[in-house]
N, C-alpha and C positions, 0 to 999 in steps of 0.2 A: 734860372735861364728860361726865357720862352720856347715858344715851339720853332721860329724861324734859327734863332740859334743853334739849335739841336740842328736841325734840317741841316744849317749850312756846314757844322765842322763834320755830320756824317758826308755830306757830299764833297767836300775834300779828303776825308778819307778813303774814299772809291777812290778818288785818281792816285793815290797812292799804291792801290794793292793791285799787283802784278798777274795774278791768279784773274779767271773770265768767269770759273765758280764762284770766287769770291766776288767779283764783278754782281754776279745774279741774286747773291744772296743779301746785297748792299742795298740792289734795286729793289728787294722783296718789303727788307727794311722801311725804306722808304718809303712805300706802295702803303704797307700797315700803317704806317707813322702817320700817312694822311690821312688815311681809312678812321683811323683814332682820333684824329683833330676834327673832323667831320661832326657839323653839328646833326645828333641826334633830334628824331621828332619828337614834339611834344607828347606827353601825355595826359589826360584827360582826366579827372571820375566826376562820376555824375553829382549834380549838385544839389543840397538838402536847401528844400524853400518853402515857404512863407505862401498856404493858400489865399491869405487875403491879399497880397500882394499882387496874384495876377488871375484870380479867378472872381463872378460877378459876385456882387452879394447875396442875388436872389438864388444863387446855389451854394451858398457858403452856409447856410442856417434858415430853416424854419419850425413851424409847428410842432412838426413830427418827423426831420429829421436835422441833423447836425455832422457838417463835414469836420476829418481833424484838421488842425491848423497846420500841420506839418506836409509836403507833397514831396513824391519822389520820384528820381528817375532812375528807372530800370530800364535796360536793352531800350535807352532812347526814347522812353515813354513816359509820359505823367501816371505817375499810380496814386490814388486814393483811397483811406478808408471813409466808405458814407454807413452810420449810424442813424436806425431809423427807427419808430416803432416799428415796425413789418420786418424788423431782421438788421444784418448790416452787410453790407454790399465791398467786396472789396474792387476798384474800380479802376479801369485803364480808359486814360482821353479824357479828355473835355466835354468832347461829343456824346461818350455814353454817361458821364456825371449827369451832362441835362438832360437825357432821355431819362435816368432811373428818378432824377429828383421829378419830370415830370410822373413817372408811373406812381410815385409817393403819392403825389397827391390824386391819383385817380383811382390808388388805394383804402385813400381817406375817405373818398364820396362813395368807393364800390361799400366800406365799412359802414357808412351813414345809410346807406342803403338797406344794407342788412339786415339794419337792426328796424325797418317798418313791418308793422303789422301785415303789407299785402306782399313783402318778401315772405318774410317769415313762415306765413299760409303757405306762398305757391310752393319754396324749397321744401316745405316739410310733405308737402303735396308730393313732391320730386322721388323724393326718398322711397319713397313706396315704390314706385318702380324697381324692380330685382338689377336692372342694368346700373342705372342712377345709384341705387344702392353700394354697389359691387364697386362703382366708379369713385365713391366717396372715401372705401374703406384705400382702395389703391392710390388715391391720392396724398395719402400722408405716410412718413413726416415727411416737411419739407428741411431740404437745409437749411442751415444758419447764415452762414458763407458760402459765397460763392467766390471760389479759389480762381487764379491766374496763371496759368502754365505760360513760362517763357519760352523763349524761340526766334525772336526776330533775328538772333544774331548767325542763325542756318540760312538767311538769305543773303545777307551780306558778306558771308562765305562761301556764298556760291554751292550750296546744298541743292536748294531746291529743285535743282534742275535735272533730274535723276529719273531712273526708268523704274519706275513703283506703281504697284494696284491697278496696271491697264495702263495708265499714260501714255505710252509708248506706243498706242494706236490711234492717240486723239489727232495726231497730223496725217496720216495713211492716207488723207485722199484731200488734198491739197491744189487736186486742178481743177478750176471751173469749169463748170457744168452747164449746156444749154438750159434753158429756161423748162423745156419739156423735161430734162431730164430730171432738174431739182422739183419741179411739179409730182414726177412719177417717182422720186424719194420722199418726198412727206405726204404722202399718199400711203408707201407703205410704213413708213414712221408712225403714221397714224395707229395703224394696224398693229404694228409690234406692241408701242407704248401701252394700249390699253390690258395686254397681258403682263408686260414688266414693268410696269410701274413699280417702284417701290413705295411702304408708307414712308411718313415723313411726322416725327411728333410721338406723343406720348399715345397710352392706351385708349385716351379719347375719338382718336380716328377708328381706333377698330369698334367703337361703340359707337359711330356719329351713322355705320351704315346700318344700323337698326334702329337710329333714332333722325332721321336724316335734315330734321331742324334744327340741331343741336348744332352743326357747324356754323351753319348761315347766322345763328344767332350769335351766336360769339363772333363771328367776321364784325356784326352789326355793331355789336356794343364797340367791338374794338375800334370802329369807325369814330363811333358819337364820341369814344372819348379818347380820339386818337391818338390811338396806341399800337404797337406792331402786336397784330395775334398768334406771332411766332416769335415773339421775344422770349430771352433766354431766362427773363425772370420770373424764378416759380410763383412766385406770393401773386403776379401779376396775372400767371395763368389759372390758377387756383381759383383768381376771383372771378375773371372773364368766365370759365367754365359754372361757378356756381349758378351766375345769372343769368348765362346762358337756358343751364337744365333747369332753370323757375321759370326762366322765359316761354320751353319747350313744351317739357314734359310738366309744371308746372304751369300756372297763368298768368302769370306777372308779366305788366305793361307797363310799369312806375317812368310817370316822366318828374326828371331831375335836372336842377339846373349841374353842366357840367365843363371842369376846367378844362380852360383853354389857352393856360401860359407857354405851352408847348405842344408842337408835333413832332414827327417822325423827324430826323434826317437824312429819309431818304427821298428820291424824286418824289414829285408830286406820280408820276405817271407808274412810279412802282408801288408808291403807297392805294393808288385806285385800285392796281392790279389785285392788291394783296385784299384787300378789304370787301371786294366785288366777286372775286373768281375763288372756287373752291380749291383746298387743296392740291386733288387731285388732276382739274383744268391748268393751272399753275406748272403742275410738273409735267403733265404731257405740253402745255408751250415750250417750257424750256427743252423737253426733249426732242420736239422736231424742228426747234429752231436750231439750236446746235448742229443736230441732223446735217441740216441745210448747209449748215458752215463748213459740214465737210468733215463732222467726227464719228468715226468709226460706234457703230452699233451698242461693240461692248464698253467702249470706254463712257458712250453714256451712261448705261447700267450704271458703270463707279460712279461717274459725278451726280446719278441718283439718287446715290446708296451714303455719299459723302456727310455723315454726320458733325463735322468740323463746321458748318455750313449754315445756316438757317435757311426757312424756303426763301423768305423774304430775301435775304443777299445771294441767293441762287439767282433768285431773277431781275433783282439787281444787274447783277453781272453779265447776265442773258442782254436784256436792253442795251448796258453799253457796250457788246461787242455787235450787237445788232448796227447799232449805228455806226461804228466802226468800222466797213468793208474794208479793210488795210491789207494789205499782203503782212505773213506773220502772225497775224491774230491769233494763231490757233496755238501760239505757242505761250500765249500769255493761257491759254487756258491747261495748259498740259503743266505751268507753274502753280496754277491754283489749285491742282491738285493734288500736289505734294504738300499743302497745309497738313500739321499733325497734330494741333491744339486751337483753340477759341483764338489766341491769339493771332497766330500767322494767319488763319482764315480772315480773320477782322484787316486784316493789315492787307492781303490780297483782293480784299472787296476795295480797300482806299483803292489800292496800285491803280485798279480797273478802270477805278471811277477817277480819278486822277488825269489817268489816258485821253481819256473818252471826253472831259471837260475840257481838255488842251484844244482836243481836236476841234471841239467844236464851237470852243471862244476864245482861242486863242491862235494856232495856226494848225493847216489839216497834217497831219501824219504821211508820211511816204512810207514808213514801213515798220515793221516793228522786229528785233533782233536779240537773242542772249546775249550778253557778253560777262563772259565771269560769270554766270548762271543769274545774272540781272540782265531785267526786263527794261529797253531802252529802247525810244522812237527815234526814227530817224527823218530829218526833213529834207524837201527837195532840194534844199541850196545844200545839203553838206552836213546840216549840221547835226546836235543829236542832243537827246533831252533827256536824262534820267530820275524819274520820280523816287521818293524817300518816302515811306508815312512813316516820321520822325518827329517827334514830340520837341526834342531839345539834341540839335544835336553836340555832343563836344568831344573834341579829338582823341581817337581811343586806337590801338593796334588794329581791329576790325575794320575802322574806318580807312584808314592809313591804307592796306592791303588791299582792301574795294578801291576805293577813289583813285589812287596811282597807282592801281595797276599799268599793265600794257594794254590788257584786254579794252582798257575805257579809255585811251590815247585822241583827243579829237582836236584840230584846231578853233572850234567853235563848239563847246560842251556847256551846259547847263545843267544844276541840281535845284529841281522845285522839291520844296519840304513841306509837310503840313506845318512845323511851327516853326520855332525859331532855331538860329547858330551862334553858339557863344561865341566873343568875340576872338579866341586861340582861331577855334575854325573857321571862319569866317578871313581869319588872316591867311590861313594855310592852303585856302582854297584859293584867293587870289594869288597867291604866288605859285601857283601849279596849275594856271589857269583856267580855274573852274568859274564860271558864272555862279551862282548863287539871287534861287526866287524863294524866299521866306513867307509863309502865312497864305500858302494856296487858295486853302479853301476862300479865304478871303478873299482874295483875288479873283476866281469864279464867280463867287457873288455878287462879286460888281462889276466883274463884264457880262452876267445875266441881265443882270438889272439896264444896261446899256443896249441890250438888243433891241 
């Protein structure tokens, strides 16, 4: 017998019973019975795939390294192993797959290097120095792997949004300030910073101010063969530093031809920054330009001191909330600071930059709001936009709890993703009407290219 049959001889059975308890407990019946007939949401798992299928080929296999054929998605994300000579990488994105396959090969040429006659001279040159010496023995070992700590799924429960490590002073001063006044704060911004600075980087900084070309030279190299000189990969740093100290302390001037099948992905204007301006110039920008934006004293200390972080994506982030003057802002920054591994911090530099690209190729921003401890812009007509840096997304309890919520209720909502939606989510989103923009980054691309 179906469900409507059940339904109908329980509902004639109520008007039989004379009792107003039993009346209540007929309706309770009922009330479950539907509750039970109710189609459950889908669920999801993530899907096992085929990287030739959807990654290029010039990152799939070369020389000196080899991706596995297998990809996976974890907390929404493309994970990779890449095996190389130089180690194996275990790898999250697309985006950093091509940055490491380009450092491979700039590891290849830093190797090819190595092995010349007037390397070999300047570094052993190098050695002799007690600094340089001391710096060699502290540089090893390196790891093997480089491990992936999970987390993304603290944001889409609405974790992040919490009062941790100082955050909870980064909005304290939230009213605009006359022009003399923000003048007469990084003024003394200035002043503070250059006592609290903190460092930023391995023991090489504390030996670059006894050597004080040693920095500059490794900016350089990192330039010519552009690469981030605050990348998280050690074999990468290793080498920048070796040719640096032959560059320095040694005399090496070797010109090489060098690869150029990749840059950075970050702006142009952050990659100058990084390459041009010394560590320390870098983090005193970011701390009076924050400053500026209205965050409390100590809570720059934290975003300082923030080792989750690279400098490179510190200022990153500094630039596109620069450009940003939005009401809110400051609360996207009080988010990125409850990053507590490589991962959410990498996923909190997309959000940023996500924002910041809408805003400024696609429509300007009215303001920016928590809801559910997600970070969502809202536009002047009404409507509201919530970014995802989501690899693959498909329909999972997490998601389910986020997306229809009440907190995210709009008449005109939008989810841009960095990649794609399997087709469950992508159904479910249109029946709970969510908009849906797939393949962002793409999408900024070419409304860049269109200005």
């Amino acid at each position: 017998m179906g469900f409507k049959g059940i339904y109908y001889i329980r509902l004639f059975s109520y008007f039989r019973m004379p009792s107003s308890w039993l009346k209540i407990i007929a309706f309770y019946g009922l009330y479950l019975s539907a509750r039970l007939g109710a189609e459950p949401e889908p669920i999801e798992g993530p899907p096992l795939l085929f990287t030739k299928d959807f990654i290029p080929a010039e990152l799939q296999a070369g020389e000196r390294f080899e991706l596995s054929p297998l990809g996976h998605v974890v907390n929404f994300g493309y994970e990779f192993r890449l095996s190389s000579d130089f180690g194996e990488f275990d790898i999250r994105g697309i985006d950093m797959l091509a940055e490491r396959v380009h450092e491979i090969a700039v590891l290849d040429k830093l190797e090819e290097i190595s092995k010349t006659k007037a390397f070999t001279t300047s570094f052993s040159e190098a050695l002799k120095d007690p600094v340089v010496k001391s710096w060699s023995v502290a540089r090893r070992p390196i790891s093997s792997v480089i491990r992936i700590p999970g987390g993304i799924l603290r944001y889409l429960q609405g974790k992040f949004y919490q009062v941790k490590r100082g955050s909870e002073k980064v909005v304290a001063k939230t009213k605009r300030k006359r022009k003399s006044d923000a003048d007469k704060e990084e003024s003394e911004n200035r002043e503070k910073v250059d006592g609290t600075v903190k460092k930023v980087g391995t023991t090489t900084r504390k030996l670059s101010r006894r050597h004080f070309g040693f920095e500059k030279a490794k900016r350089a190299w990192a330039r010519r063969l552009k690469v981030d000189p605050y990348s998280t990969n050690e074999y990468l740093q290793l080498g920048l530093e070796r040719i640096a100290w032959a560059s320095t302390v040694g005399s090496f001037a070797g010109e090489f031809g060098i690869p150029t099948n990749a840059v950075l992905s970050y702006t142009l204007q952050t990659q100058e920054m990084v390459w041009n301006q010394s560590a320390t110039e870098l983090e005193r920008r970011n701390f009076v330009s924050l400053g500026n934006m209205g965050v409390e004293h100590s809570a720059l200390l934290v975003f300082n001191d923030l080792g989750t972080y690279t400098l490179t994506e510190k200022t990153l982030i500094v630039l596109a909330l620069e450009n940003m003057e939005v009401e809110g802002r400051l609360s996207l920054v009080q988010l990125l600071m409850e990053a507590e591994s490589r991962d959410e911090a990498q996923m909190m530099v997309k959000l940023v930059t996500m924002f910041g690209n809408y805003h400024r190729l696609v429509h300007p921003i009215n303001c920016f709001s928590i809801r559910r401890g997600l970070a969502v812009a809202e536009l002047g007509d009404g409507s509201m936009i919530l970014p995802l840096a989501l690899d693959y997304l498909h329909w999972t309890p997490e998601i389910t709890d986020a997306l229809l919520s009440d907190a995210l209720v709009g008449e005109d909502r939008t989810l841009w993703i960095e990649g794609v939606a399997s087709t469950i989510a992508k159904r479910r989103l249109e029946q709970c009407d969510w908009k849906l923009e797939e393949n962002s980054s793409e999408t900024f691309k070419w409304l860049a290219t269109e200005l």
